[in-house]
Residue frames as qw, qx, qy, qz and C-alpha x, y, z in Angstrom:
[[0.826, -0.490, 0.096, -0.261, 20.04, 19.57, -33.35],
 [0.044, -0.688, 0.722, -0.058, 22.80, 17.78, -31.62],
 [0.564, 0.129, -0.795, -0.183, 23.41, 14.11, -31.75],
 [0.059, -0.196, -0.869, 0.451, 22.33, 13.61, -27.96],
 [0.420, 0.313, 0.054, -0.850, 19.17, 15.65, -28.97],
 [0.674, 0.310, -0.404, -0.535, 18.14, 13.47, -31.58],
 [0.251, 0.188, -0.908, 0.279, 19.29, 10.71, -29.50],
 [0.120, 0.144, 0.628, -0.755, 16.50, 11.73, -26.73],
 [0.584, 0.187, -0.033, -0.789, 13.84, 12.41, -29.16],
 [0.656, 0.181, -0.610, -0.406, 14.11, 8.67, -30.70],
 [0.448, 0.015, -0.887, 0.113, 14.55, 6.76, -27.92],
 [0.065, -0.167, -0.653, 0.736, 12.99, 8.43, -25.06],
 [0.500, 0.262, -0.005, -0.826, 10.07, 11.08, -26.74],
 [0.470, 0.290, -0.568, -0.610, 9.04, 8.81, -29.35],
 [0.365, 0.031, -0.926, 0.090, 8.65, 5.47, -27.08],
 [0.748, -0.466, 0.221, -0.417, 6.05, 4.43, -24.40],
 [0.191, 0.184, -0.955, 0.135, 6.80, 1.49, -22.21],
 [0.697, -0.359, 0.000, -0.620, 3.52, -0.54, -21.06],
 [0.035, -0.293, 0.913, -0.282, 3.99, -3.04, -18.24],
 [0.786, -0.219, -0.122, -0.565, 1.38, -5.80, -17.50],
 [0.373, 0.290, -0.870, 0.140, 1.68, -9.15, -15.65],
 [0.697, -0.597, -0.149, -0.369, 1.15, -10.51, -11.92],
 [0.387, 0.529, -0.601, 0.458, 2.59, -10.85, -9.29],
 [0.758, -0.400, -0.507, -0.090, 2.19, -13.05, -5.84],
 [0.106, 0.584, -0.485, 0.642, 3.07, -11.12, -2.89],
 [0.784, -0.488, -0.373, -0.093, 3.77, -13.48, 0.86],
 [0.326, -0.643, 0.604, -0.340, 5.22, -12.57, 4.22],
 [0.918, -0.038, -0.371, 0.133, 7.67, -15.14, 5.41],
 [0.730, -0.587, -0.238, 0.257, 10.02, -15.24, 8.20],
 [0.573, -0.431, 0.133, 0.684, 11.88, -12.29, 8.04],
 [0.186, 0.406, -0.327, -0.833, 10.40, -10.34, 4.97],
 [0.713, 0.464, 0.121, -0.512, 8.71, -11.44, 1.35],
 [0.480, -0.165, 0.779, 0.368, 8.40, -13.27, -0.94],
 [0.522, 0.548, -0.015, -0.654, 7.50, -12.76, -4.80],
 [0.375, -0.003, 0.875, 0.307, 6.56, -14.53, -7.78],
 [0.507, 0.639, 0.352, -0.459, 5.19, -13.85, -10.77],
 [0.597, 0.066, 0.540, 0.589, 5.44, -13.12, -14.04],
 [0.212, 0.698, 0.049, -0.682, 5.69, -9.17, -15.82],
 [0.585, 0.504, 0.485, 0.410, 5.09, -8.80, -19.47],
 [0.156, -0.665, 0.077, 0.726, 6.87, -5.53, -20.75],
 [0.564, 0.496, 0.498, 0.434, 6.40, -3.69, -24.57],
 [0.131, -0.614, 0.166, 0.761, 8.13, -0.77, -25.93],
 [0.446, 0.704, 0.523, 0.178, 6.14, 0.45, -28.28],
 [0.375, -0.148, 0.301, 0.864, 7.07, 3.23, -30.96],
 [0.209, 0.630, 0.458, -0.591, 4.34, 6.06, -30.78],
 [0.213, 0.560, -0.263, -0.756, 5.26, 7.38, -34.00],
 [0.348, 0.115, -0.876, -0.314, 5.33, 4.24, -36.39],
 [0.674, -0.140, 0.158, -0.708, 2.47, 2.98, -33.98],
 [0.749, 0.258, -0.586, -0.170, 4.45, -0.35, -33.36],
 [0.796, -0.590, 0.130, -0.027, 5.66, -2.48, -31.14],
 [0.295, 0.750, -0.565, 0.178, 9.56, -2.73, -30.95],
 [0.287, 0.512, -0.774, 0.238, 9.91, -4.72, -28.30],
 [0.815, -0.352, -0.124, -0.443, 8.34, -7.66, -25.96],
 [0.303, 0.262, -0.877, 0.265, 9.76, -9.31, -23.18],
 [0.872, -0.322, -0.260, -0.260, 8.23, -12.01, -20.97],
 [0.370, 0.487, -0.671, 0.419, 10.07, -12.28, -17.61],
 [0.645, -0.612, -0.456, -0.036, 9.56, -14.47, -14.60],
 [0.163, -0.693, 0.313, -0.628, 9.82, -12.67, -11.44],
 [0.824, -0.395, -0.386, 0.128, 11.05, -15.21, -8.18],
 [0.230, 0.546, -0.388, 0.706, 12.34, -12.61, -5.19],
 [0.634, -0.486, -0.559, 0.222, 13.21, -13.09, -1.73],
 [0.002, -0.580, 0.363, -0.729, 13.48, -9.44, 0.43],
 [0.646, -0.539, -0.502, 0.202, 14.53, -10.54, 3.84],
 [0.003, 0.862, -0.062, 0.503, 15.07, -8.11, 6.29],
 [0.559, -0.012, -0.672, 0.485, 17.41, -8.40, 9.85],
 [0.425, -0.670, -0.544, 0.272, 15.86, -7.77, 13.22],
 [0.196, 0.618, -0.018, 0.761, 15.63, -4.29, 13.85],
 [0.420, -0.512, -0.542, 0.517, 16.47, -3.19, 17.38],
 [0.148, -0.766, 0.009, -0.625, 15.12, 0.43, 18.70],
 [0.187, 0.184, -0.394, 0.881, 16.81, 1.96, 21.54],
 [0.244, -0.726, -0.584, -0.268, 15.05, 3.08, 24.37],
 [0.103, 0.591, -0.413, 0.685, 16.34, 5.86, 26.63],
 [0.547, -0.061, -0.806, 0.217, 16.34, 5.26, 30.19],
 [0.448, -0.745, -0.379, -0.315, 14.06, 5.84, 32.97],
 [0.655, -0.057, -0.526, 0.539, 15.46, 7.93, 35.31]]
């Protein structure tokens, strides 16, 4: 096997990634708003461990600008 082979099998085959958390989804003027907080763990199927935990808060604003639509004209 090549080194990107054995690369792929440890990091990619051999992991899961489970996500859990919450998250507080409101319309405001012009788009959303979130908030929450996700809990992520990369766990190592083979050794049946956990490898990694992260605890991140989540605070996003997705605004959007006014969307005009053409209309063709009546003639």
């Amino acid at each position: 096997m090549s080194i990107v082979d054995d690369l792929v099998s440890n990091l990619i085959e051999r992991n899961a990634i489970r996500l859990n958390g919450n998250l507080n989804v409101s319309l405001v003027d012009g788009g959303l708003a979130i908030k929450g907080q996700v809990l992520a763990t990369l766990r190592d199927q083979k050794r049946n461990k956990d490898v990694l935990l992260i605890k991140a808060p989540v605070d996003a604003d997705v605004r959007v600008n006014d969307i005009v639509i053409p209309l063709p004209q009546n003639r």
